[in-house]
C-alpha positions as a Markdown table, in Angstrom:
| # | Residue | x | y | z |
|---|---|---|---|---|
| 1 | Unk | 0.0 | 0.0 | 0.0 |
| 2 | Unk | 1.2 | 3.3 | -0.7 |
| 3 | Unk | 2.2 | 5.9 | 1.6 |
| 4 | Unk | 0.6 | 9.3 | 2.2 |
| 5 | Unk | 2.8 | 10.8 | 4.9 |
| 6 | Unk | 6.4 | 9.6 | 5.4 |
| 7 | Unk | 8.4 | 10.7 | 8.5 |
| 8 | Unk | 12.2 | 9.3 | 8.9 |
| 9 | Unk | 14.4 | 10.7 | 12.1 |
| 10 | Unk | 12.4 | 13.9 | 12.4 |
| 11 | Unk | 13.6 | 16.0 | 15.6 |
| 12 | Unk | 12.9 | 19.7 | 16.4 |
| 13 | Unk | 14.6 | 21.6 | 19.7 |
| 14 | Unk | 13.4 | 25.1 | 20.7 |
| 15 | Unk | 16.5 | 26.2 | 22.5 |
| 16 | Unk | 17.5 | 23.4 | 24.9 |
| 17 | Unk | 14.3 | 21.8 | 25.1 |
| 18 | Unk | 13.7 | 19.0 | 22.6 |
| 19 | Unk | 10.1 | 18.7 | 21.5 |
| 20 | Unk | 10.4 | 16.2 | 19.0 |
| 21 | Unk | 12.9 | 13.1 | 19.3 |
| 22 | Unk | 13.8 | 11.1 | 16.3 |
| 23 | Unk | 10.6 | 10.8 | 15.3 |
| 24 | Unk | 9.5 | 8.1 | 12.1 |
| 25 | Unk | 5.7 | 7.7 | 11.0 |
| 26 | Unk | 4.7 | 5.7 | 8.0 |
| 27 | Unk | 0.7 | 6.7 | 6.9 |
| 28 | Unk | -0.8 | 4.2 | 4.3 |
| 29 | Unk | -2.9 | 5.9 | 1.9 |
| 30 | Unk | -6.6 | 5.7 | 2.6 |
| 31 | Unk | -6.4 | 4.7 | 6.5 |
| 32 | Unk | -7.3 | 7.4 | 9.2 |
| 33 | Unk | -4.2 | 7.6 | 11.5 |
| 34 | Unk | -3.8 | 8.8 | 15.1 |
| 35 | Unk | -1.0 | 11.0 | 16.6 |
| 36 | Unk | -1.9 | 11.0 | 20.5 |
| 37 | Unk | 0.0 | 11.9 | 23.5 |
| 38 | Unk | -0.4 | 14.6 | 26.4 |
| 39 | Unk | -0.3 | 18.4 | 25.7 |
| 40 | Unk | 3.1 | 18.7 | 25.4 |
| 41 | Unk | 4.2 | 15.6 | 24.3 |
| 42 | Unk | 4.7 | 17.6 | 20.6 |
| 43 | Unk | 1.6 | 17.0 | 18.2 |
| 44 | Unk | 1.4 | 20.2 | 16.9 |
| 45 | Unk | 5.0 | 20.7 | 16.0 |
| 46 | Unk | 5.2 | 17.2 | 14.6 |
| 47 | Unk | 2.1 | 18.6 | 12.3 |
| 48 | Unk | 3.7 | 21.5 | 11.6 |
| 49 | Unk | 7.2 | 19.9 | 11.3 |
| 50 | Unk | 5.2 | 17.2 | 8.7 |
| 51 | Unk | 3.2 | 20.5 | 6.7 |
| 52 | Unk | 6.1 | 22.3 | 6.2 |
| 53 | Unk | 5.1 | 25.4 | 8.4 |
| 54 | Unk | 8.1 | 24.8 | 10.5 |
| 55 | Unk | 11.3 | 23.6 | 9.7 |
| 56 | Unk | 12.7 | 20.6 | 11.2 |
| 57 | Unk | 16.4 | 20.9 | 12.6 |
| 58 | Unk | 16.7 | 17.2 | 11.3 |
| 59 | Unk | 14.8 | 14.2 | 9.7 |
| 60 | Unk | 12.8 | 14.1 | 6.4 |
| 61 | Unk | 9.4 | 14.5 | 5.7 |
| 62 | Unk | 7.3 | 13.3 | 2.5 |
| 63 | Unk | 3.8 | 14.0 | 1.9 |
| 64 | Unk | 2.4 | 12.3 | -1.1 |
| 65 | Unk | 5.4 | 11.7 | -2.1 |
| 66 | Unk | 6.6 | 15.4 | -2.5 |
| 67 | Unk | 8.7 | 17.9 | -0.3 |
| 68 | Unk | 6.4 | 19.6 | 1.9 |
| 69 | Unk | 8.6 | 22.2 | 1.8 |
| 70 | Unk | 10.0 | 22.4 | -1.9 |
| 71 | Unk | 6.4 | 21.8 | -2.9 |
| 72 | Unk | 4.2 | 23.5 | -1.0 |
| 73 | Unk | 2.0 | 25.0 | -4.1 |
| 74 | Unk | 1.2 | 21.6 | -5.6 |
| 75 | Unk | 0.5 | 20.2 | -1.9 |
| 76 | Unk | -2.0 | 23.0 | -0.9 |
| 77 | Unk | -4.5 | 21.6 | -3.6 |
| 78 | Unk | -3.9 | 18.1 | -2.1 |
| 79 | Unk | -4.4 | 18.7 | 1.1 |
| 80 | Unk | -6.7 | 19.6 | 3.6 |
| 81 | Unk | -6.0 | 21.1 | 7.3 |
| 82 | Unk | -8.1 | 21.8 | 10.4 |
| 83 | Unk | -6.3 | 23.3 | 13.0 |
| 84 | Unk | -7.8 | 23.2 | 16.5 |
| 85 | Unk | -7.6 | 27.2 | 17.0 |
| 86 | Unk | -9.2 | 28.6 | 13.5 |
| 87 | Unk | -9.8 | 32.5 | 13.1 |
| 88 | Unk | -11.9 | 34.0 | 10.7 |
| 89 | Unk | -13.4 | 37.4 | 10.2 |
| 90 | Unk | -16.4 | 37.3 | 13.0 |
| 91 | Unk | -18.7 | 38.8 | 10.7 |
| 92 | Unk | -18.4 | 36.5 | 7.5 |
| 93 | Unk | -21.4 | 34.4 | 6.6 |
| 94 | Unk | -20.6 | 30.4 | 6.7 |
| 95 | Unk | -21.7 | 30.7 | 2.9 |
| 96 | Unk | -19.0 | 33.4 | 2.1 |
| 97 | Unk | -16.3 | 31.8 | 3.8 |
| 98 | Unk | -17.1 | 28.8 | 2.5 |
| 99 | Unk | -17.6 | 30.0 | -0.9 |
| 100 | Unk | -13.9 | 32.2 | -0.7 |
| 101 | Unk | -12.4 | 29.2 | 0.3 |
| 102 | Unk | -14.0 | 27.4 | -2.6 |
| 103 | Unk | -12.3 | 30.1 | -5.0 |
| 104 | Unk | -8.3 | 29.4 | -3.6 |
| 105 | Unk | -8.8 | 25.7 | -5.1 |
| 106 | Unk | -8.5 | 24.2 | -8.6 |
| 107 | Unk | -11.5 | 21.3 | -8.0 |
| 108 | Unk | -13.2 | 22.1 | -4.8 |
| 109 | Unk | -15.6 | 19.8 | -3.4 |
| 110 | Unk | -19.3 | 20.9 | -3.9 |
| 111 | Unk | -19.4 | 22.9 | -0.2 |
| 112 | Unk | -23.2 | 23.3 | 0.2 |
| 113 | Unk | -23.5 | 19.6 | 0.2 |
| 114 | Unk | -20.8 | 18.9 | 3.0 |
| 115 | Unk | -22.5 | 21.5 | 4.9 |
| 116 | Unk | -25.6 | 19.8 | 4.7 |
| 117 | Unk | -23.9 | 16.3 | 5.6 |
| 118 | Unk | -22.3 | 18.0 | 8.4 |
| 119 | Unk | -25.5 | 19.7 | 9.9 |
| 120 | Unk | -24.8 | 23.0 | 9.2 |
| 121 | Unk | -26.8 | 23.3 | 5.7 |
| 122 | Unk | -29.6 | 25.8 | 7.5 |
| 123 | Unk | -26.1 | 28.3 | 8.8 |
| 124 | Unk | -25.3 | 29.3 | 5.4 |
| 125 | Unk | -26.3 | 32.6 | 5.8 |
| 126 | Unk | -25.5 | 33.2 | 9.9 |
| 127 | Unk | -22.3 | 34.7 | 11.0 |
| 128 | Unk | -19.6 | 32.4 | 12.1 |
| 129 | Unk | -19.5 | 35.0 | 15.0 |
| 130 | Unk | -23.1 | 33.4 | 15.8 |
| 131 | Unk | -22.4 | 30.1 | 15.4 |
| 132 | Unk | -22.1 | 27.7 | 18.6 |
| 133 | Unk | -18.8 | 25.7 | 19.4 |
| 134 | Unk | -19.6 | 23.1 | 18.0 |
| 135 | Unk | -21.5 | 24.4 | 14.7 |
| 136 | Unk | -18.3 | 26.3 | 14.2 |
| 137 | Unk | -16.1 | 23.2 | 15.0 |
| 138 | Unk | -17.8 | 21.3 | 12.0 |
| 139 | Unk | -17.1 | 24.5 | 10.0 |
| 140 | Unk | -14.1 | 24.2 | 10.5 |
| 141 | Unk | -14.1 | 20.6 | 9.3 |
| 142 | Unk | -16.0 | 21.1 | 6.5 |
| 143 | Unk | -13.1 | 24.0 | 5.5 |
| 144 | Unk | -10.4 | 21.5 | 5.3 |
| 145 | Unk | -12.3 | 19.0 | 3.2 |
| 146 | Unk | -13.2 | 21.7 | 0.2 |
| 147 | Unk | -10.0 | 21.5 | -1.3 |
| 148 | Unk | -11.3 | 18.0 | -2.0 |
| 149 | Unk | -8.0 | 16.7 | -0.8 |
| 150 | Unk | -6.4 | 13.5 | -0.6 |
| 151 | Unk | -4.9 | 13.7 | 2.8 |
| 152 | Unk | -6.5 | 16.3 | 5.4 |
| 153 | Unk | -5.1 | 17.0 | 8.7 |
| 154 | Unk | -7.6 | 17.0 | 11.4 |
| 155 | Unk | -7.1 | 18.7 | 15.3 |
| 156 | Unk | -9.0 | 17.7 | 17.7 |
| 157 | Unk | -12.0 | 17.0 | 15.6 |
| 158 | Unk | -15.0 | 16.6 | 17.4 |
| 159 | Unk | -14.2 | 19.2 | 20.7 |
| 160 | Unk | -17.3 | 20.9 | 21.5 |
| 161 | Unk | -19.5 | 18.3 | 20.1 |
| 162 | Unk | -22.0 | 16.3 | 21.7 |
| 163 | Unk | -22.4 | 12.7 | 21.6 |
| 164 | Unk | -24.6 | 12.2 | 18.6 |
| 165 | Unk | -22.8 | 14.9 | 16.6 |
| 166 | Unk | -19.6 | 13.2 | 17.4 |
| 167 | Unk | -21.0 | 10.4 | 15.7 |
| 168 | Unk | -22.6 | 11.9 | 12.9 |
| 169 | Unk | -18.8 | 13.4 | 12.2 |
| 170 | Unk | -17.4 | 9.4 | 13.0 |
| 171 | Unk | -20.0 | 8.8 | 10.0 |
| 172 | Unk | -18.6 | 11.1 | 7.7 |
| 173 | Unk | -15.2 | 10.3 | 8.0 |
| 174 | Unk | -15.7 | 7.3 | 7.5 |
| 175 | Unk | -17.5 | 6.9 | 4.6 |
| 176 | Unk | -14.8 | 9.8 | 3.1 |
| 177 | Unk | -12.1 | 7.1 | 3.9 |
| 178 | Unk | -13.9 | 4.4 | 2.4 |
| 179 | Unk | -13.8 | 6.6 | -1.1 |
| 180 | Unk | -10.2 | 6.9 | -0.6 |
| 181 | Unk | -9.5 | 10.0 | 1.4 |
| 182 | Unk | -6.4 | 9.7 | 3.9 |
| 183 | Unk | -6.6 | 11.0 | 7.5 |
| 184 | Unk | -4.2 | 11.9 | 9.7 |
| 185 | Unk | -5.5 | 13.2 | 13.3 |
| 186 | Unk | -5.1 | 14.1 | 16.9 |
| 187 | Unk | -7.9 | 13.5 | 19.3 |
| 188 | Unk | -8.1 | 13.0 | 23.5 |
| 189 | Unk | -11.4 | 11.0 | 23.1 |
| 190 | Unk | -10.2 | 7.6 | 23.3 |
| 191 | Unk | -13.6 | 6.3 | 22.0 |
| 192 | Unk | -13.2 | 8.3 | 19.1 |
| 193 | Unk | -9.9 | 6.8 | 17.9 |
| 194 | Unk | -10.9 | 3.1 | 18.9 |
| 195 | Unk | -13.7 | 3.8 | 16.1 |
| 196 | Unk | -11.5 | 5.6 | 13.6 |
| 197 | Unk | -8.1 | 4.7 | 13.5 |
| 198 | Unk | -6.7 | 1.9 | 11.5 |
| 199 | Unk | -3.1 | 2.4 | 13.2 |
| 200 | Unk | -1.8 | 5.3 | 16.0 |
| 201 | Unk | 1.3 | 6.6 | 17.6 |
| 202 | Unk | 1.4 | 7.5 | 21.0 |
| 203 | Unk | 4.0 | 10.0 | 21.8 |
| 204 | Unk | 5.4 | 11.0 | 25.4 |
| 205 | Unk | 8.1 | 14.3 | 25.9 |
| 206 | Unk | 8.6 | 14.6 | 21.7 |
| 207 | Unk | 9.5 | 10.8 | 21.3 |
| 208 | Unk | 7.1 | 7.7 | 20.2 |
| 209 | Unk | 6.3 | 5.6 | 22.9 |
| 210 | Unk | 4.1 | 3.2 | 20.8 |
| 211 | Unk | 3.4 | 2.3 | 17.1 |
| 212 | Unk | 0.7 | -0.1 | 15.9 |
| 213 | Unk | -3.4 | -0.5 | 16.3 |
| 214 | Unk | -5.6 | -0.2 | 19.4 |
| 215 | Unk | -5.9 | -3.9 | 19.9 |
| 216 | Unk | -2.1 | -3.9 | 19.8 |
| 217 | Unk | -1.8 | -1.1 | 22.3 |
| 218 | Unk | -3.9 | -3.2 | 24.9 |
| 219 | Unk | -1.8 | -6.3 | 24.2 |
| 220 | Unk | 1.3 | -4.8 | 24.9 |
| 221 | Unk | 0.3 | -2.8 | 28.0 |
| 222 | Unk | -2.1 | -5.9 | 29.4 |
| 223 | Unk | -4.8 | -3.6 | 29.4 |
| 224 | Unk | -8.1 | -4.4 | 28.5 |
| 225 | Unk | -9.6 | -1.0 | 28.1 |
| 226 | Unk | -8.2 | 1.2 | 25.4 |
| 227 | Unk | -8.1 | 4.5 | 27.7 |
| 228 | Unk | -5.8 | 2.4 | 30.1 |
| 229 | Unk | -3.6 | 1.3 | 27.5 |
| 230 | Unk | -3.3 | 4.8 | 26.4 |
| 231 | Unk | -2.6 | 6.2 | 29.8 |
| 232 | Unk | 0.0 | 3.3 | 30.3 |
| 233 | Unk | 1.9 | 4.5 | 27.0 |
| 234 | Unk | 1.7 | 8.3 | 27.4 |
| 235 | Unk | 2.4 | 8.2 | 31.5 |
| 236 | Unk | -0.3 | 10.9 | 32.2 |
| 237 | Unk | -1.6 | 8.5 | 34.8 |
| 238 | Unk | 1.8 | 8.3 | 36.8 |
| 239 | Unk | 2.1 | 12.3 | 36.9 |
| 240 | Unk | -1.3 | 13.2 | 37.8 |
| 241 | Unk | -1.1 | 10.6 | 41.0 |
C-alpha cells in the first residue's frame, strides 16, 4: 500500500528543550491515523514539522510523495487542514467563507452539500460569530475537506460536540475514507480513535512511545480497556497521581 505521509528521524529543539525526538511515521494511503499523546508531548510541532510550516532541525518528511517544503504549491491543492484554534473574520457568513475558500482551489468539493452532511446546511447565511462551538467546530471541518484533498489533517476534531454529533462526524469520516480520502489526526477522546483509527502513535516528551493498532496497544500494555492502554503508554496516569 502506498504511503501518504512519510516521516524518517524527524527532531525539532526550541532552545535546549527537545520537542520532538527522532521521530518516524509511516501513513498508508486511505487509512485514518492517530498522533496521541499529552499536551506537550509535541503533536502540533510534529504537524507543523510534517506541513512544512516549520522547519525541522533534522529528519525528512514526504507527503504524497513530495517535499512539503520544496512543494508546498502543488501540496496546498492536495491537502486539507483543520487546526484546533481557527480565526476568521467574526462577521463573515458560513456561505461566504465557505464559498472564498472554494475560490483558492482548482476542483473544490461541492461545499453546500458537505454543509448539509455536516449539519450545518440551514447556517449558510449566519455569521460564524453566531455560530455555537460546536456548529463552528464542523465548519471548521468542513473548510479543510473543500479543497477536495487527498490527505487532510484534522485537530481535535469533534471538541465541543456532543455525543450524537460526534457520531454523525465518525459517520462522515468514515465513509470519506472508504472513497479513498487519507486521514491523519489528533484526538483526547479515546472512543473516538478506537472507532477511527486503523493504526496510532502515541508520543510522550517529543519521542514515540508506541506504534501499531488499538488492539495492539492493549496487548502490549495488558490492558483491557483502550483508555488504560493509552494512559500506560503516554504516562499521564503516573504524573497526575
Amino acid at each position: 500500500m502506498q504511503e501518504a505521509i512519510k516521516v524518517e528521524h524527524l527532531s525539532k529543539s526550541y532552545g535546549n528543550l527537545k520537542v520532538i525526538d527522532n521521530l518516524n511515521l509511516s501513513v498508508k494511503s486511505g487509512t485514518v491515523y492517530g498522533l496521541l499523546g499529552a499536551n506537550g508531548a509535541g503533536k502540533s510541532t510534529t504537524i507543523e514539522c510534517v506541513l512544512g510550516i516549520k522547519k525541522a532541525d533534522t529528519g525528512t518528511v514526504s507527503i504524497l510523495e513530495h517535499d512539503p517544503q520544496k512543494d508546498r504549491t502543488h501540496l496546498f491543492q492536495k491537502v486539507g487542514v483543520q487546526f484546533q484554534e481557527s480565526s476568521y473574520q467574526a462577521e463573515i457568513k458560513v456561505g461566504e467563507l465557505c464559498e472564498e475558500t472554494a475560490c483558492l482551489y482548482k476542483n473544490p468539493a461541492d461545499w453546500q452539500k458537505l454543509c448539509r452532511e455536516f449539519g450545518i446546511g440551514d447556517k449558510l447565511k449566519s455569521e460564524v460569530k453566531n455560530l455555537s462551538g460546536g456548529q463552528r467546530q464542523k465548519l471548521f471541518i468542513v473548510l479543510a475537506l473543500i479543497p477536495n484533498p487527498e490527505l487532510v489533517f484534522l485537530d481535535e476534531l469533534t471538541t465541543g460536540l456532543d455525543t450524537k454529533a460526534r457520531r454523525e462526524v465518525w459517520k462522515m469520516l468514515s465513509k470519506l475514507k472508504d472513497e479513498g480520502l487519507t486521514i491523519f489526526l489528533t484526538s483526547h477522546f479515546m472512543d473516538e480513535v478506537e472507532v477511527l483509527c486503523d493504526e496510532i502513535c502515541i508520543l510522550k516528551k517529543g519521542k514515540a512511545v508506541f506504534y501499531g493498532t488499538v488492539d495492539q496497544a492493549k496487548e502490549q500494555s495488558g490492558c483491557t480497556n483502550f483508555e488504560e492502554a493509552y494512559l500506560y503508554f503516554s504516562g499521564e496516569e503516573a504524573e497526575a497521581e
